[in-house]
SEFIZA-3560 file (N, C-alpha, C; in Angstrom, 3 decimals):
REM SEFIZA-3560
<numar><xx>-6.506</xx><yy>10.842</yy><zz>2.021</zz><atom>N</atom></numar>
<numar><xx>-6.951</xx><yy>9.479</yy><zz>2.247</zz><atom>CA</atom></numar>
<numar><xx>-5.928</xx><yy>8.771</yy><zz>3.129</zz><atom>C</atom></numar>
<numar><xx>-6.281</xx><yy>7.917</yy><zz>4.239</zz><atom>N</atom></numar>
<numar><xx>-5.642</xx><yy>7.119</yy><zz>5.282</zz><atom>CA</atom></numar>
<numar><xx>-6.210</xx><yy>5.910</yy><zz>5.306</zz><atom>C</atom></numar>
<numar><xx>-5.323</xx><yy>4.842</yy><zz>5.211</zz><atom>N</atom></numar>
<numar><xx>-4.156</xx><yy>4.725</yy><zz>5.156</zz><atom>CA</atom></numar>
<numar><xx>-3.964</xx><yy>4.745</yy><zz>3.607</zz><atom>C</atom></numar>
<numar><xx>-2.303</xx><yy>5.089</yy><zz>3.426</zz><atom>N</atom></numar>
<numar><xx>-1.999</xx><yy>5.439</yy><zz>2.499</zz><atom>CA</atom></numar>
<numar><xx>-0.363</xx><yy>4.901</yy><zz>2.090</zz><atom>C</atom></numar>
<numar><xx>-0.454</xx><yy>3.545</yy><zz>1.468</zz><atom>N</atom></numar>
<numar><xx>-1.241</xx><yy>2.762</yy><zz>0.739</zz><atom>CA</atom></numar>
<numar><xx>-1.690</xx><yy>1.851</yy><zz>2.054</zz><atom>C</atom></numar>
<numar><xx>-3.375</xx><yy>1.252</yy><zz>0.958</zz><atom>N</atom></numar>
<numar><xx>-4.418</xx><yy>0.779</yy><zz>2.050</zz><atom>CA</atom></numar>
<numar><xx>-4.228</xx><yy>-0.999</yy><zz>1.926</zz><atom>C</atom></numar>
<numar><xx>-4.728</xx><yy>-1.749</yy><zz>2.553</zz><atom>N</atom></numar>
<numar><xx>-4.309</xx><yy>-2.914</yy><zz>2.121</zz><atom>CA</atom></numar>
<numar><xx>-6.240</xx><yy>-3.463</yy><zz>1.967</zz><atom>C</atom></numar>
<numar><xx>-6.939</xx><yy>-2.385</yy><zz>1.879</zz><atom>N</atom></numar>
<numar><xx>-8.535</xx><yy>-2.545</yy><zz>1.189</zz><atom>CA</atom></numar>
<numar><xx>-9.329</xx><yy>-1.350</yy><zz>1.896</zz><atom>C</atom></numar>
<numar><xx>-9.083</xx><yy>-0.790</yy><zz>3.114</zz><atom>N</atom></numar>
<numar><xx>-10.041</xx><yy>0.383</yy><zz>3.309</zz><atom>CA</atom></numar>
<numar><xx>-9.199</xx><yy>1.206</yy><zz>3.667</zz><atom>C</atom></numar>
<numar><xx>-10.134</xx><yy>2.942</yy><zz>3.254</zz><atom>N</atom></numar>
<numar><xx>-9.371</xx><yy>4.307</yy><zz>3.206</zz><atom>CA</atom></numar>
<numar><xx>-10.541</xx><yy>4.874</yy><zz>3.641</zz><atom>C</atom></numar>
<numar><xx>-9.973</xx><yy>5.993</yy><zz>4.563</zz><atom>N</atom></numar>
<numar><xx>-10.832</xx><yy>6.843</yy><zz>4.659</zz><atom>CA</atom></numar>
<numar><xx>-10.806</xx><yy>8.262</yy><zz>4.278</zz><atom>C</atom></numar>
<numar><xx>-11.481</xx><yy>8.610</yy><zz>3.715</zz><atom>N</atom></numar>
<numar><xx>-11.109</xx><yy>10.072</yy><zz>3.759</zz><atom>CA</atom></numar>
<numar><xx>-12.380</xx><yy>11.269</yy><zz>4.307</zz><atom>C</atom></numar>
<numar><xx>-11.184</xx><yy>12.420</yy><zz>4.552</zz><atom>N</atom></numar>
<numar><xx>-11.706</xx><yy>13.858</yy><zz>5.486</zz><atom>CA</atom></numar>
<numar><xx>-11.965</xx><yy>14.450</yy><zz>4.886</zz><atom>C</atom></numar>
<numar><xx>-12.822</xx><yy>15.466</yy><zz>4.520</zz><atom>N</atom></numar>
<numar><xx>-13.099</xx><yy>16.857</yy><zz>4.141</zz><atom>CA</atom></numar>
<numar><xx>-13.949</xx><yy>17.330</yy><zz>5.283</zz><atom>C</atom></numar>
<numar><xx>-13.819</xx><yy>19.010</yy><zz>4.742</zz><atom>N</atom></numar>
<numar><xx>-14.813</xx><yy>20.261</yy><zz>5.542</zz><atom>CA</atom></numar>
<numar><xx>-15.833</xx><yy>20.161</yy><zz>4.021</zz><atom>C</atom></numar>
<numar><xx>-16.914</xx><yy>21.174</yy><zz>4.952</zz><atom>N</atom></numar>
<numar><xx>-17.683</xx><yy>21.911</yy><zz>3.827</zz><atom>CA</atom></numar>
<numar><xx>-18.246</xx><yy>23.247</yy><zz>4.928</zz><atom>C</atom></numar>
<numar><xx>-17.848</xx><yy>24.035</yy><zz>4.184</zz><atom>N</atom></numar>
<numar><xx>-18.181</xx><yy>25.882</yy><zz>4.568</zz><atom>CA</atom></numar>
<numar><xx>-19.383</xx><yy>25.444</yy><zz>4.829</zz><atom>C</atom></numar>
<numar><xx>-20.344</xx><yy>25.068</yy><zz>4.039</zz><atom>N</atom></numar>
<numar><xx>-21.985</xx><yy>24.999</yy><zz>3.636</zz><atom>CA</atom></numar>
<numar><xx>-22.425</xx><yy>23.910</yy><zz>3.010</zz><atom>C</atom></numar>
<numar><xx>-23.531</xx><yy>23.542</yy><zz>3.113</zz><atom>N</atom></numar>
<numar><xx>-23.925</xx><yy>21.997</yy><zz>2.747</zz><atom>CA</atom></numar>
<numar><xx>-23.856</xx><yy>22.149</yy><zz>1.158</zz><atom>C</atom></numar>
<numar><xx>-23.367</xx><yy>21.152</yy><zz>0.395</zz><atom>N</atom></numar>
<numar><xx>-23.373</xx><yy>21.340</yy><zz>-0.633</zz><atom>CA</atom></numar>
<numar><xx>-23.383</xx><yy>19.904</yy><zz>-1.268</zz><atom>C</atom></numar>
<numar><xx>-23.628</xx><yy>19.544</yy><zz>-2.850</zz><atom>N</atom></numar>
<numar><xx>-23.895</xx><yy>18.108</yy><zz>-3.278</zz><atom>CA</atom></numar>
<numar><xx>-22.464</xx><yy>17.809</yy><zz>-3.001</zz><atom>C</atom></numar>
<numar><xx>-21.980</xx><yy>16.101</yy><zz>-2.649</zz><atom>N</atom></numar>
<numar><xx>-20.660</xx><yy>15.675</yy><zz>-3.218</zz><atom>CA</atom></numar>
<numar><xx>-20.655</xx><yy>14.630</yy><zz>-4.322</zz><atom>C</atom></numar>
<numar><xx>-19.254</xx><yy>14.929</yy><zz>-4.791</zz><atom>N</atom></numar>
<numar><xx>-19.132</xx><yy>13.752</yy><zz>-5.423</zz><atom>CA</atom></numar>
<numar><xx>-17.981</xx><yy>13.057</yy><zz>-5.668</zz><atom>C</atom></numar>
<numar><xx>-17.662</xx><yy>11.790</yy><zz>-4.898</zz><atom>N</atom></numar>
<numar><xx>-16.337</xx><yy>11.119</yy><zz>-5.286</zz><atom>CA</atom></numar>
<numar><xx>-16.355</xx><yy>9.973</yy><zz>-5.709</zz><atom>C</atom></numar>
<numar><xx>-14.972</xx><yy>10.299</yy><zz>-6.685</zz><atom>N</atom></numar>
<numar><xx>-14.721</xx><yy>8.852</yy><zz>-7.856</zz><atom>CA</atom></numar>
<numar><xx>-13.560</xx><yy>8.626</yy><zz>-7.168</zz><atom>C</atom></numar>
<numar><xx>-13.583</xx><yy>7.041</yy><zz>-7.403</zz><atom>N</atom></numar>
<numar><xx>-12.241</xx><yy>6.549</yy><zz>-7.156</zz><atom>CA</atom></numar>
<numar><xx>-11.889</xx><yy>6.219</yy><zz>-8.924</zz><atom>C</atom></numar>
<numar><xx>-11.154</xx><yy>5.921</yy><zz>-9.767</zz><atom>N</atom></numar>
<numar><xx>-10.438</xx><yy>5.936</yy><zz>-10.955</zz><atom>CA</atom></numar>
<numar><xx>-9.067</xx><yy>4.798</yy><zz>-10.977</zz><atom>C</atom></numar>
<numar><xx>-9.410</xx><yy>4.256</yy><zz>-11.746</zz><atom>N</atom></numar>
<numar><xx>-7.800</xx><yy>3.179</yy><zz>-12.027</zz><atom>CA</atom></numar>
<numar><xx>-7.061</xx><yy>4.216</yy><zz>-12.737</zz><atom>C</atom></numar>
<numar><xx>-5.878</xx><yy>3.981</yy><zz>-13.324</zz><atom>N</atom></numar>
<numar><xx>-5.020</xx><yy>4.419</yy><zz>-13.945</zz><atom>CA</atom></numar>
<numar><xx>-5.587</xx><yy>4.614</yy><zz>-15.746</zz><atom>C</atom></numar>
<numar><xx>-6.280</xx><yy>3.790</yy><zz>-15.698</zz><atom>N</atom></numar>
<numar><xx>-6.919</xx><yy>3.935</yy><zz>-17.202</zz><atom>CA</atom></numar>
<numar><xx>-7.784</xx><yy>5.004</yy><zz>-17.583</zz><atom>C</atom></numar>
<numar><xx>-8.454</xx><yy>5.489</yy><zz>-16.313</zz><atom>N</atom></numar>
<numar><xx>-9.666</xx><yy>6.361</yy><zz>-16.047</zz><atom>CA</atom></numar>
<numar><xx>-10.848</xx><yy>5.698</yy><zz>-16.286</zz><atom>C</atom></numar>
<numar><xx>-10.880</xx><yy>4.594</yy><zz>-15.957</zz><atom>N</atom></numar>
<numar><xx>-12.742</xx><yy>4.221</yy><zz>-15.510</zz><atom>CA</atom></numar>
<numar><xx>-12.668</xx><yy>4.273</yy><zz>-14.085</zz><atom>C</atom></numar>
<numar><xx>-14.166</xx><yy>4.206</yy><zz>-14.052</zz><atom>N</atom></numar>
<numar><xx>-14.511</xx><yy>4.536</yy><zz>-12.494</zz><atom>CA</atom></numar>
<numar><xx>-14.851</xx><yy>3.250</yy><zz>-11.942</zz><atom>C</atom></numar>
<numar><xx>-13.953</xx><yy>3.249</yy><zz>-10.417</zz><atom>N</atom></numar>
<numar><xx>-14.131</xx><yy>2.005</yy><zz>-10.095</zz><atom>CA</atom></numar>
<numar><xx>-14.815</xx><yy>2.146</yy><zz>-8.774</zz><atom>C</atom></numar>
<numar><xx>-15.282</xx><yy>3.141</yy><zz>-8.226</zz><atom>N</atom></numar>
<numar><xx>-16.378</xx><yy>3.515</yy><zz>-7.049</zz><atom>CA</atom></numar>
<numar><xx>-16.740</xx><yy>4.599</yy><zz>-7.560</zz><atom>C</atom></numar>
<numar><xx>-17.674</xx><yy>4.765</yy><zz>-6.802</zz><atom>N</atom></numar>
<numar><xx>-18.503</xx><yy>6.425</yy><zz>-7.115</zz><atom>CA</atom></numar>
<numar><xx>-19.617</xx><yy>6.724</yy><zz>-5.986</zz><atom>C</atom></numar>
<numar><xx>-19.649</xx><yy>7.793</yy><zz>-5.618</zz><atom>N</atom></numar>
<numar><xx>-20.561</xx><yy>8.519</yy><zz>-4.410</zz><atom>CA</atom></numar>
<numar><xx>-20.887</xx><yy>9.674</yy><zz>-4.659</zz><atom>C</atom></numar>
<numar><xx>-22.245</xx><yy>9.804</yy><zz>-4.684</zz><atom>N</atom></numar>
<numar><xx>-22.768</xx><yy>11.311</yy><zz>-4.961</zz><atom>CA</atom></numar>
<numar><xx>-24.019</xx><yy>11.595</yy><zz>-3.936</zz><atom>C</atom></numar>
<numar><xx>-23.481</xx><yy>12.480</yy><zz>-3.141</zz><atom>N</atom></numar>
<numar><xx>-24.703</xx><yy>12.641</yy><zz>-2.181</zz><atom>CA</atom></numar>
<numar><xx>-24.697</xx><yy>13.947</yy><zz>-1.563</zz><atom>C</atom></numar>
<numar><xx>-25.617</xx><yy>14.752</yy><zz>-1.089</zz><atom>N</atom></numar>
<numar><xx>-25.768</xx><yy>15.691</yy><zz>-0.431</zz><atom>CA</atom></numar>
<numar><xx>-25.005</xx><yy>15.962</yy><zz>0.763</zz><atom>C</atom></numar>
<numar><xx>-24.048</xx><yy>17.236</yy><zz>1.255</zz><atom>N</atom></numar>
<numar><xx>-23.858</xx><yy>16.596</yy><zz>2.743</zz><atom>CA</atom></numar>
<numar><xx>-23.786</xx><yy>18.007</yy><zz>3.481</zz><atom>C</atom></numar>
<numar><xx>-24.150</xx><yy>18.165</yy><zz>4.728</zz><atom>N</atom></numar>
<numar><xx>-24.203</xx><yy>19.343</yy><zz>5.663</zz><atom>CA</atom></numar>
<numar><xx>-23.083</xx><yy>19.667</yy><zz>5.666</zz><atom>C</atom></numar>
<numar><xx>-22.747</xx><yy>21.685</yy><zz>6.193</zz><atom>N</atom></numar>
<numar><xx>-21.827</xx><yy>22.206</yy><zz>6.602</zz><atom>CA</atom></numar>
<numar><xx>-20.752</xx><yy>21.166</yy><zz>7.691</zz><atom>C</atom></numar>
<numar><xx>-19.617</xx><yy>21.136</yy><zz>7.613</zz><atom>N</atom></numar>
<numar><xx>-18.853</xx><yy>20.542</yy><zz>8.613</zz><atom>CA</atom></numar>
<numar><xx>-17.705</xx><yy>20.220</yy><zz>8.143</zz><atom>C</atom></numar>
<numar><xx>-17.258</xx><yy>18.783</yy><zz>8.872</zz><atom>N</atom></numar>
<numar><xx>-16.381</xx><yy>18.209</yy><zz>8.972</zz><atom>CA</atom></numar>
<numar><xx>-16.724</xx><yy>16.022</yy><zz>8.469</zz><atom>C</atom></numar>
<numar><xx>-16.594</xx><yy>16.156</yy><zz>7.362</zz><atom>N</atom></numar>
<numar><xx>-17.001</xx><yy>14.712</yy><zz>7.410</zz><atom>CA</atom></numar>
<numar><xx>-15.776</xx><yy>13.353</yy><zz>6.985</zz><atom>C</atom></numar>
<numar><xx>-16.184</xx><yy>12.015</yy><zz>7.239</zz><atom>N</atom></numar>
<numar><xx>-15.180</xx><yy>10.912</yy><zz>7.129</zz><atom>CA</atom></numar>
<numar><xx>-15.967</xx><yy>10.005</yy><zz>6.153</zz><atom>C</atom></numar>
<numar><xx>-15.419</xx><yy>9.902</yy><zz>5.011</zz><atom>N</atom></numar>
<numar><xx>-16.161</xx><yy>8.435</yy><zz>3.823</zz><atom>CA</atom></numar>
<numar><xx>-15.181</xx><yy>7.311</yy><zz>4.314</zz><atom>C</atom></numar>
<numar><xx>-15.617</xx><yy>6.346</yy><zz>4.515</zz><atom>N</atom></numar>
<numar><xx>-14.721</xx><yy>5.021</yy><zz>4.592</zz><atom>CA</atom></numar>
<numar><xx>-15.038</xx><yy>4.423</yy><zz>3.278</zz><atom>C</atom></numar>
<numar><xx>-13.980</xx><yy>4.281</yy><zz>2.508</zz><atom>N</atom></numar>
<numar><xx>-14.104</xx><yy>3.193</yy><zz>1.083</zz><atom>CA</atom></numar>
<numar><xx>-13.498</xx><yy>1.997</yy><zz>1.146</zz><atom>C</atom></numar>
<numar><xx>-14.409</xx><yy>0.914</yy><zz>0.816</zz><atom>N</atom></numar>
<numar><xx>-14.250</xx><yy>-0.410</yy><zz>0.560</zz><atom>CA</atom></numar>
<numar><xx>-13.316</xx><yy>-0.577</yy><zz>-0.782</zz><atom>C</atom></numar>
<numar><xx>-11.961</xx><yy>-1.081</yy><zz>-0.758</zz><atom>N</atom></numar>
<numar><xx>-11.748</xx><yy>-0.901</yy><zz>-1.750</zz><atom>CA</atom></numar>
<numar><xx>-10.974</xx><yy>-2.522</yy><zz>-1.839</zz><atom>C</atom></numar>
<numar><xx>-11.219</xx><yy>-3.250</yy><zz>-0.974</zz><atom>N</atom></numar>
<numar><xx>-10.719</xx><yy>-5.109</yy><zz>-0.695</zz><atom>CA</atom></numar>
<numar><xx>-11.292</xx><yy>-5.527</yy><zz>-2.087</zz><atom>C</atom></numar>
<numar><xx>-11.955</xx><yy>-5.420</yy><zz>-2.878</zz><atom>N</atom></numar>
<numar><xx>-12.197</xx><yy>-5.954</yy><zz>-4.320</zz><atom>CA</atom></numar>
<numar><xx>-11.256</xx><yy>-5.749</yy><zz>-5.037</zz><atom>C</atom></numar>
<numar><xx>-10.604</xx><yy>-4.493</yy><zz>-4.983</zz><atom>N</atom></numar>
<numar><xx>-10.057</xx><yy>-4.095</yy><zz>-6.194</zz><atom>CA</atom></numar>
<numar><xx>-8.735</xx><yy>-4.770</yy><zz>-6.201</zz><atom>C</atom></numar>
<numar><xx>-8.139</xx><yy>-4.420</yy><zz>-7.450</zz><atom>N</atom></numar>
<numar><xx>-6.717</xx><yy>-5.314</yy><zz>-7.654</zz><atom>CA</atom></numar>
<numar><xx>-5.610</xx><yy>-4.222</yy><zz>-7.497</zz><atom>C</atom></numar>
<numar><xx>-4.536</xx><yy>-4.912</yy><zz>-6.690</zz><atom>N</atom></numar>
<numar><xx>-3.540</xx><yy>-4.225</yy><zz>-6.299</zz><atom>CA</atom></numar>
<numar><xx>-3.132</xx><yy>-2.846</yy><zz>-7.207</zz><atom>C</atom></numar>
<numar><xx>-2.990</xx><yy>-1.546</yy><zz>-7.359</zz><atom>N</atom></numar>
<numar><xx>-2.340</xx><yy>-0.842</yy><zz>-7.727</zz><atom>CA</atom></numar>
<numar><xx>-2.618</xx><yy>0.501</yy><zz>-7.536</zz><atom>C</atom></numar>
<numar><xx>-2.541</xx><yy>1.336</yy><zz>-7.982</zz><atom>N</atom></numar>
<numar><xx>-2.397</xx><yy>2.913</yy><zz>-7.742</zz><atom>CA</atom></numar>
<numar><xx>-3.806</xx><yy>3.149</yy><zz>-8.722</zz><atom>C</atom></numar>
<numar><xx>-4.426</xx><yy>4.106</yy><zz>-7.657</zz><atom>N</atom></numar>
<numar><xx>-5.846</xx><yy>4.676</yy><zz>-8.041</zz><atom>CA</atom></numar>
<numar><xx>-5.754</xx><yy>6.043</yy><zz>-7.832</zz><atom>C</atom></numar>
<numar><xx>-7.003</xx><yy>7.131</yy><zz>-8.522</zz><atom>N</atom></numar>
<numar><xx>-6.737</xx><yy>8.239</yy><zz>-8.171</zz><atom>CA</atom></numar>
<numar><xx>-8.541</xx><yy>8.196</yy><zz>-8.003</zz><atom>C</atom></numar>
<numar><xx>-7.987</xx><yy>9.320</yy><zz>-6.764</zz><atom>N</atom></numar>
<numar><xx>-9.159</xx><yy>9.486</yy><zz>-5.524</zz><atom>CA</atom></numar>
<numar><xx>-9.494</xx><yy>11.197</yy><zz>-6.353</zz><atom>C</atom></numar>
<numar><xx>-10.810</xx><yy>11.221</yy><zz>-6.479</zz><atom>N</atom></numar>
<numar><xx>-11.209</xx><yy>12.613</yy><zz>-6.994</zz><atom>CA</atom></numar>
<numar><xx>-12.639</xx><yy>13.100</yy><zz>-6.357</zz><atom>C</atom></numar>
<numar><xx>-12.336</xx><yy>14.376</yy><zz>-5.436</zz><atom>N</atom></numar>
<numar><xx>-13.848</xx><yy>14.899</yy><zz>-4.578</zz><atom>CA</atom></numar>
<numar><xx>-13.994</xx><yy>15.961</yy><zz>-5.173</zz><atom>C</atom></numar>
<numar><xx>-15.124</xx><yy>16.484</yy><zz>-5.431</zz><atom>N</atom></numar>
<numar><xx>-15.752</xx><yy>17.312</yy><zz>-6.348</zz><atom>CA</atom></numar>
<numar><xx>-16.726</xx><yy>17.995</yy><zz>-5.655</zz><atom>C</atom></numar>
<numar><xx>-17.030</xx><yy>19.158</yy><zz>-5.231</zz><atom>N</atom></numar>
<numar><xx>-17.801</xx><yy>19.751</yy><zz>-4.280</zz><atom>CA</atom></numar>
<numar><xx>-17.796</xx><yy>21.843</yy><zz>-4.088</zz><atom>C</atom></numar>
<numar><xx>-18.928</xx><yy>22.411</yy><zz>-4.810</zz><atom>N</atom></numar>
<numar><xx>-18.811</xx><yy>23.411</yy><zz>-4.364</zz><atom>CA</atom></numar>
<numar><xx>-18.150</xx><yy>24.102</yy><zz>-5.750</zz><atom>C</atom></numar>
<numar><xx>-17.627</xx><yy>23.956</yy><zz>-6.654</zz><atom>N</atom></numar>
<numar><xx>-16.937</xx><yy>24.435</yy><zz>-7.577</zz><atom>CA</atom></numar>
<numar><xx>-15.525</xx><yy>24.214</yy><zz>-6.912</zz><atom>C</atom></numar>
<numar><xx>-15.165</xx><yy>23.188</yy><zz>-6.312</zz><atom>N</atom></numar>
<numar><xx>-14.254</xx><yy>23.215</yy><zz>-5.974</zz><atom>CA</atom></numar>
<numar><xx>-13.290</xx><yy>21.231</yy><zz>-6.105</zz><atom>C</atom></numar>
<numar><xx>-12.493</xx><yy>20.980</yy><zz>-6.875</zz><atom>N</atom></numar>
<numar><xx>-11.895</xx><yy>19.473</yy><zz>-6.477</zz><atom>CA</atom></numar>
<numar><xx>-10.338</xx><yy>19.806</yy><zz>-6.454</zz><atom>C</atom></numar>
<numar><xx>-10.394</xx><yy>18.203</yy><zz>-5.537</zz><atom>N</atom></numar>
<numar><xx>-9.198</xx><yy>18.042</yy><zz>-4.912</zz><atom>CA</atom></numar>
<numar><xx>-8.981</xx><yy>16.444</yy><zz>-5.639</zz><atom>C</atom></numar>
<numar><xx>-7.928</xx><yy>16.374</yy><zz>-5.957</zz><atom>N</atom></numar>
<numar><xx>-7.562</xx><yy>14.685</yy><zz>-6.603</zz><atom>CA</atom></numar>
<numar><xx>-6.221</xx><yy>14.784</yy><zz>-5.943</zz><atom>C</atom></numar>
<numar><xx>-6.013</xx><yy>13.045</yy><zz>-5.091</zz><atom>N</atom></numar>
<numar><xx>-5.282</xx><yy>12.668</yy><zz>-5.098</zz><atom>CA</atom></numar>
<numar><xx>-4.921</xx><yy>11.151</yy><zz>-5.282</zz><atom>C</atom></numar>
<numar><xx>-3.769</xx><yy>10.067</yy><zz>-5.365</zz><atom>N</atom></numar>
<numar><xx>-3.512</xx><yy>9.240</yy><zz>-5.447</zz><atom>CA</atom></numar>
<numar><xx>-3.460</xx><yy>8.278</yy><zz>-4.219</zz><atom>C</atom></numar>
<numar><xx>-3.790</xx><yy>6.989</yy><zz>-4.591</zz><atom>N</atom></numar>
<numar><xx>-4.250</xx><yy>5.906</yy><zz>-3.503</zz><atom>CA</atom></numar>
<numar><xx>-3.870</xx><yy>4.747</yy><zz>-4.154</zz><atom>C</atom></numar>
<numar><xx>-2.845</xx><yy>4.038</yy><zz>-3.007</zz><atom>N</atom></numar>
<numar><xx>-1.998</xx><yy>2.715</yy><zz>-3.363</zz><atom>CA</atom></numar>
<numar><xx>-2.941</xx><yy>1.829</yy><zz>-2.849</zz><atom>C</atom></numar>
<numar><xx>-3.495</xx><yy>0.618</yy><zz>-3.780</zz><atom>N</atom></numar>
<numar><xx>-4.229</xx><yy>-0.591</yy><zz>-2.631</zz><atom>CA</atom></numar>
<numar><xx>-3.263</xx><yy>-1.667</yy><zz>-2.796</zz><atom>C</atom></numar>
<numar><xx>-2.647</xx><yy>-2.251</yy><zz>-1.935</zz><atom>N</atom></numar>
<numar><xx>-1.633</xx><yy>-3.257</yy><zz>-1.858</zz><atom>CA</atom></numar>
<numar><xx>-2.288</xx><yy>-4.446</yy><zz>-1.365</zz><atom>C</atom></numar>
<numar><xx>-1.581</xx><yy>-5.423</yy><zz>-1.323</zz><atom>N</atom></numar>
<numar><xx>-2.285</xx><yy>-7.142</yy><zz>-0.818</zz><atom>CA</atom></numar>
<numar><xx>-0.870</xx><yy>-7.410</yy><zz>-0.283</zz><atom>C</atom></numar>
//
């Protein structure tokens, strides 16, 4: 995810070998979900831009889920 920490939008990259469902949570520190995206997406190379100017300043964890396969990492939103 870029920028990193965001001061409200991030984007993030993945591939996919083969089209497959996705699914990403963004997560506070508590573990509720404070975005969520689940959608189908073609073989490639793709970019999610997340709105994240609502949320309140602090450290979130970014989690993509795809393929039998996730990747989690951490995301600062600062003001």
């Amino acid at each position: 995810a870029y920028p990193n920490p965001t001061p409200g939008r991030a984007t993030l990259t993945f591939g996919l070998a083969e089209a497959a469902p996705v699914r990403l949570a963004v997560y506070d520190l508590l573990g509720r979900t404070v975005r969520r995206l689940d959608s189908p997406r073609a073989a490639g190379t793709h970019a999610i831009s997340l709105d994240l100017s609502r949320l309140p300043a602090g450290v979130y964890v970014v989690r993509l889920e795809t393929a039998g396969r996730i990747e989690t990492r951490r995301l600062t939103v600062t003001r």
